[in-house]
N, C-alpha and C positions, 0 to 999 in steps of 0.2 A: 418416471419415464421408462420407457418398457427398451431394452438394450437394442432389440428390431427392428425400433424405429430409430433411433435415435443417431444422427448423423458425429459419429466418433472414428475417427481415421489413424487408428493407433497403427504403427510402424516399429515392425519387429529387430530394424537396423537404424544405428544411428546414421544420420545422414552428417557426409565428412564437412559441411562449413558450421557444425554445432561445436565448437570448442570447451564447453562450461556445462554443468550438469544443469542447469537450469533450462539451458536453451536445447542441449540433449534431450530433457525428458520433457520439455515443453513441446516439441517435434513429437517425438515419440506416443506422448499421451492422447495427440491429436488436439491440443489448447489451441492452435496458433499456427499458421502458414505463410510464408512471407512472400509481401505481393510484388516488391522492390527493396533495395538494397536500406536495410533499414527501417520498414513500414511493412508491418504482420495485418492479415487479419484475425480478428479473433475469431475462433470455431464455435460450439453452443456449451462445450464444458467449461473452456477457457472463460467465453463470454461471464459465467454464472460466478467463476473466482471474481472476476475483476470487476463485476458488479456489486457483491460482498465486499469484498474491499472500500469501494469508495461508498457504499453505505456503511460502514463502521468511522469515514473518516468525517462525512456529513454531519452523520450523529453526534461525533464527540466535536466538530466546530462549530454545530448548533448550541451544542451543551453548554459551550464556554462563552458564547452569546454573539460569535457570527451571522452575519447576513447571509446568505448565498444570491449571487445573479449571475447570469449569465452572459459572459464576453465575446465577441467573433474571436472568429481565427483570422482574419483579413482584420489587416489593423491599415489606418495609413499614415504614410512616412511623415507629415507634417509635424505631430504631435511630438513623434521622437526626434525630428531634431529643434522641436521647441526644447527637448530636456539635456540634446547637444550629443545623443547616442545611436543615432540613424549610421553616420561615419565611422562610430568606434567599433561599433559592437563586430564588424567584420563578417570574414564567408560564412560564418554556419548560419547567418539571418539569408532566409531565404526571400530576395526582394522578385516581386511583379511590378508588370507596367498595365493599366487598366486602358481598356479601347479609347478611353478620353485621353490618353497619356497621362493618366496621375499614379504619382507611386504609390506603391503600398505592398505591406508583406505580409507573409505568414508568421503572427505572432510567435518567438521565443520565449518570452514572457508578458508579462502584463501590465507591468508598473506605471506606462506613460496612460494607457487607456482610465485603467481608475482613476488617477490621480486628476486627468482631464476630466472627468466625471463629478469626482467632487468639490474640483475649483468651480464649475459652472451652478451648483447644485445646492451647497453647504456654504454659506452667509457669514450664522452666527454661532459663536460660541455654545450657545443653546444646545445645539444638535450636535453635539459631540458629547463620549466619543464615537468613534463608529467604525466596525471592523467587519467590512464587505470581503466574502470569497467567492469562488468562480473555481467549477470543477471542466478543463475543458482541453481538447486537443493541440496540441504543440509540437512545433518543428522548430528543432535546429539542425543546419543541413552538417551533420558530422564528419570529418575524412574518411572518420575508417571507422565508419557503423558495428559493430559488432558485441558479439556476445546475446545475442537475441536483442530480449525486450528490452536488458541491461543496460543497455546503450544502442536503442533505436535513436531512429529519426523524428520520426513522430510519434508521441507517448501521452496517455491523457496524465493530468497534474491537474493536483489542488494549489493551487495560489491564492492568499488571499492579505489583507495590507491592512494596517491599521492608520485610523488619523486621530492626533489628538491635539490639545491643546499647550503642553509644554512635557518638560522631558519627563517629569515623574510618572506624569498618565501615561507616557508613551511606555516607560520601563514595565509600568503593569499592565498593557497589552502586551507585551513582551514577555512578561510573566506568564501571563493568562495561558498563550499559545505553547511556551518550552512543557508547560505541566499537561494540557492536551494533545500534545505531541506524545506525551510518556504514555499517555491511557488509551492514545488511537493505536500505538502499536503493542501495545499487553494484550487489549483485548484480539490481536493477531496471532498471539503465541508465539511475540518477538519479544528479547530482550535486548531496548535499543540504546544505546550509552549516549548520551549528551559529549561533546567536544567543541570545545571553544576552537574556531575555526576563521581562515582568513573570508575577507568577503567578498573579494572576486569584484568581477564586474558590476556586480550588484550594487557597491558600496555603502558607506558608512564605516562604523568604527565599532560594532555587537554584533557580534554571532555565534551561533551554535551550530554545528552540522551534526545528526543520528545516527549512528552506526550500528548494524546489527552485525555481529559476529556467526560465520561461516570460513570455514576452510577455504574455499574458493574466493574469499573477499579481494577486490582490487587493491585494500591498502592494509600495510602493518599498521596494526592498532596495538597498544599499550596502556593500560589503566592499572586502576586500582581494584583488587581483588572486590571490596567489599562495593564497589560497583555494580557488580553481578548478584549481590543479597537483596540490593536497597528493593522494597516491592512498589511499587507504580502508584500514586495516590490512586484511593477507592471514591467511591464513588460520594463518600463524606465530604470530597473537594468542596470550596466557597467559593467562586472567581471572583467574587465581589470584595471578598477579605485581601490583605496584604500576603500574596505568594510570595514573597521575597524569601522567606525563612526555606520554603518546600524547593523553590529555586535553587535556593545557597548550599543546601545538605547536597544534592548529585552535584551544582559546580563545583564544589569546591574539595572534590576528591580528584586525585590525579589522571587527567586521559588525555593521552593525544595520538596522532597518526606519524607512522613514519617522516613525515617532513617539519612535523614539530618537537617531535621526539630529541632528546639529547639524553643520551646514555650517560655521562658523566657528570651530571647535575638532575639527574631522575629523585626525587623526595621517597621514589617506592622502591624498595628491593626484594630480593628473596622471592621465595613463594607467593610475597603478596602481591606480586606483579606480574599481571595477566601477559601473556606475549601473542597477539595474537593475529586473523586477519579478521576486517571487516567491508561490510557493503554501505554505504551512505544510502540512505531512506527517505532524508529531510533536513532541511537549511532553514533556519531562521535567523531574520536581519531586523539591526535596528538602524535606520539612516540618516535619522531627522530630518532635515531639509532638503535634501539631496536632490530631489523632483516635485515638492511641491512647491519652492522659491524659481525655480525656471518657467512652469508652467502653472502659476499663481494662483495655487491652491493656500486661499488666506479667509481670514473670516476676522469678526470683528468680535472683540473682545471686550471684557466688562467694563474698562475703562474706555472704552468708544475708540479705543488706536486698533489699528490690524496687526491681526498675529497668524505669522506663516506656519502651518501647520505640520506638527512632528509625526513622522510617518515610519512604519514596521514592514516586513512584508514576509512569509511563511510561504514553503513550499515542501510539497509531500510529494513524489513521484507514483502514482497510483498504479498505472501501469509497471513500472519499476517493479513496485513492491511484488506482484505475483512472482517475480525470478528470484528477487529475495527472501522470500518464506522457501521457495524449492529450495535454492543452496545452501539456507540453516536446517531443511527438514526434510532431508529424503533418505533411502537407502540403496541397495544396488538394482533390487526390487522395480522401486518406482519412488511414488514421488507421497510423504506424509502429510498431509494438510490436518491444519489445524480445523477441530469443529467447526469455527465460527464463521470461516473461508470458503471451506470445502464444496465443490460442486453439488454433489449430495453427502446427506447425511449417513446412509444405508444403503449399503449393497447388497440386492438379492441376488441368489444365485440357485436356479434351477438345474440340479447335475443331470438330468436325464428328462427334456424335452421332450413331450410326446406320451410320456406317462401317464395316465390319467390322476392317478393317488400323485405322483407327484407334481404335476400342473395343478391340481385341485388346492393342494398344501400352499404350494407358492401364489397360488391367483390368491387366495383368501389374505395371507402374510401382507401382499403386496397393496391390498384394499385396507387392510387395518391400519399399514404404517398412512397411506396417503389420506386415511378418516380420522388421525392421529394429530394432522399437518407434516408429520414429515417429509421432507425432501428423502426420495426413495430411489435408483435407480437398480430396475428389475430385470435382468440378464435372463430371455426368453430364448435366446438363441439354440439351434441345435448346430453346434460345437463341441468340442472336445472338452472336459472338464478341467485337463490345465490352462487351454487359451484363457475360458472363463477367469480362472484362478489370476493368470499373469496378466490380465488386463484389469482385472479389478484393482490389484497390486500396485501396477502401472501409471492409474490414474489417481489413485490414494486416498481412497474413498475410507472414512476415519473407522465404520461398521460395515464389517461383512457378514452376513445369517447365508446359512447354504442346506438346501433341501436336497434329499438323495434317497432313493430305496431303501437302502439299508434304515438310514436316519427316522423315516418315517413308519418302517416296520416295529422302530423301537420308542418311539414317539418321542425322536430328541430333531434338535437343530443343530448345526453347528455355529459358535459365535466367534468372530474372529475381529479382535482390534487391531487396525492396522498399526505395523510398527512392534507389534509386541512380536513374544514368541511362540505364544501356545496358542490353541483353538483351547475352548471348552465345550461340552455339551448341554443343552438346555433343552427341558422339557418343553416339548411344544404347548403345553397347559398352561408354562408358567410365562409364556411371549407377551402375554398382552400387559404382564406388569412390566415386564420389560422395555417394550411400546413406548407406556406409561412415561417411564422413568426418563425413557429417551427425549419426551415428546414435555419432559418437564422442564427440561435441562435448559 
């Protein structure tokens, strides 16, 4: 994408309802604009995180042997108070009245629609078990929206729910998901901590809530140092084997958040006890019966009796997650993105517009990296060489290559990874392994 074209509305001042470096530099970078209190649009760089994102989270709930479908956002009320939570769930469920006068709202969650789904759907014990997801937009109408994306209104989520046949199967879809929970956010260039967690309105009696650790996090978090060692199962995982073991090694080290925390009965001390803040990423529940005995999701079983079906249910904050990677990865600069995220890959930068030797250099660079496939964003503008510089910064593009007079007299580039401290120079002879290497990775 050539920087000329490219509709990117970065802002040299933070604007005063940004509180939090996320939603600061989310403003700032031009991601994201807010159309109502609590409901952003995404812009076209924004757009390209948060579409990385939820393709790293498709892939690993593919992985783990997920369905994916697609659910409305218009739910109607009937179902939820077949489950008896139409009354409870309260203001932040936003209800409509349809022109026929039938209720219905904008889905918070998901739980009654699936679960209506598969009581109509799934018979027999046969077809099971079965763990349907749904990546899709969500409102709850919040008091006091704030902090950006962090606690929007409307934010997309992966949600998705397991059914099975009794509690053991249920335990290992509940396995399956805590251990793809840990590899959706590795491969983000998060380190996210598993914490056994209350379960809210969700209910049941299992859960986990993920925390990635940032300065700015909403809650004190406390663990166990060697929580931050443990590496993320690779890609040797088996979902089909007994995770219990992979499971038990992160439970079963010390972590909880400020409201679970008790300092005078803490198992960790000293040094080995992280003290810290963190962001919640993702919840995982196990509920068993909890909505599929109301809304009679049963099936028949080997011995010809009906067995009410044990139910899970996993949620990831997708949108969430972009403010989260800024608050674990930025500096005063801008904002760091992780490879895997990052809007582009490579940032060009033409220091002197209008040059011919130097347009020549960069048009050529800028055709290799996109004959390469890389994601490239090529800074055409004729601009000042710092704007160049603080905008590239700004949006946190992970490679900067920068062409210049001088650079090109000596037949270097300059290579600059964001986040570090130094520039190197490279011969422009030796780019295309470089390309290479990029275009390996």
């Amino acid at each position: 994408m050539r920087r000329s074209q490219l509709f990117l509305p970065t802002l040299k001042e933070t604007p005063s309802e940004a509180k939090i470096v996320s939603h600061r530099l989310m403003l700032r970078a031009g991601l994201v604009r807010q159309s109502a209190a609590g409901i952003y649009t995404w812009l076209p760089a924004g757009y390209r995180v948060l579409r990385k994102i939820e393709q790293i989270v498709r892939e690993e709930q593919d992985r783990a042997g997920a369905q994916e479908v697609l659910m409305p956002t218009i739910q109607s009320a009937e179902v939820w108070r077949k489950s008896g939570r139409y009354d409870d769930y309260g203001k932040e469920m936003l209800r409509i009245v349809d022109r026929h006068d039938r209720e219905m709202l904008f889905g918070p969650t998901a739980e009654e629609v699936i679960t209506d789904i598969v009581a109509n759907e799934i018979t027999s014990y046969r077809d099971l078990p079965k763990n349907l997801y749904n990546i899709q937009w969500k409102f709850r109408d919040e008091v006091r929206p704030r902090f950006g994306v962090m606690r929007g209104r409307e934010f997309l989520m992966k949600d998705n729910y397991s059914f099975d046949l009794d509690y053991e199967s249920a335990r290992h879809s509940y396995n399956k998901m805590f251990v793809a929970y840990l590899r959706t956010y590795a491969r983000m260039g998060l380190t996210a901590i598993p914490m056994a967690a209350d379960t809210g309105p969700i209910g049941g009696d299992l859960s986990h809530e993920f925390i990635v650790l940032a300065d700015t996090g909403e809650s004190a978090v406390f663990c166990d140092k060697a929580l931050l060692e443990l590496p993320a199962p690779g890609d040797e995982v088996d979902y089909d084997s007994d995770l219990g073991s992979t499971v038990e090694t992160w439970a079963s080290h010390y972590a909880a958040t400020d409201e679970k925390h008790d300092p005078d009965n803490c198992p960790i001390s000293g040094d080995q006890l992280v003290t810290a803040r963190g962001i919640e990423v993702g919840h995982i529940f196990y509920f068993g019966t909890k909505y599929s005995e109301p809304l009679g999701a049963t099936v028949q079983g080997p011995d010809g009796q009906k067995i009410t079906l044990e139910m899970g249910s996993y949620g990831i904050g997708v949108s969430r997650l972009v403010g989260a990677i800024i608050e674990a990865s930025h500096d005063d600069a801008g904002i760091i993105w992780p490879e895997s995220v990052a809007p582009w890959l490579v940032g060009l930068i033409n220091l002197k517009a209008g040059d011919s030797e130097c347009d020549a250099a960069s048009e050529k660079i800028y055709a290799d990296l996109r004959a390469a496939g890389i994601e490239a964003l090529y800074d055409d503008r004729d601009e000042r060489a710092g704007t160049k510089f603080a905008d590239m910064d700004l949006v946190g593009i992970p490679w900067q290559l920068t062409i210049g007079p001088r650079g090109i007299k000596d037949g270097k580039v300059d290579v600059k990874r964001r986040g570090a401290d130094e520039k190197v120079e490279l011969a422009i002879d030796a780019l295309d392994d470089w390309i290479a290497e990029r275009a390996g990775s």
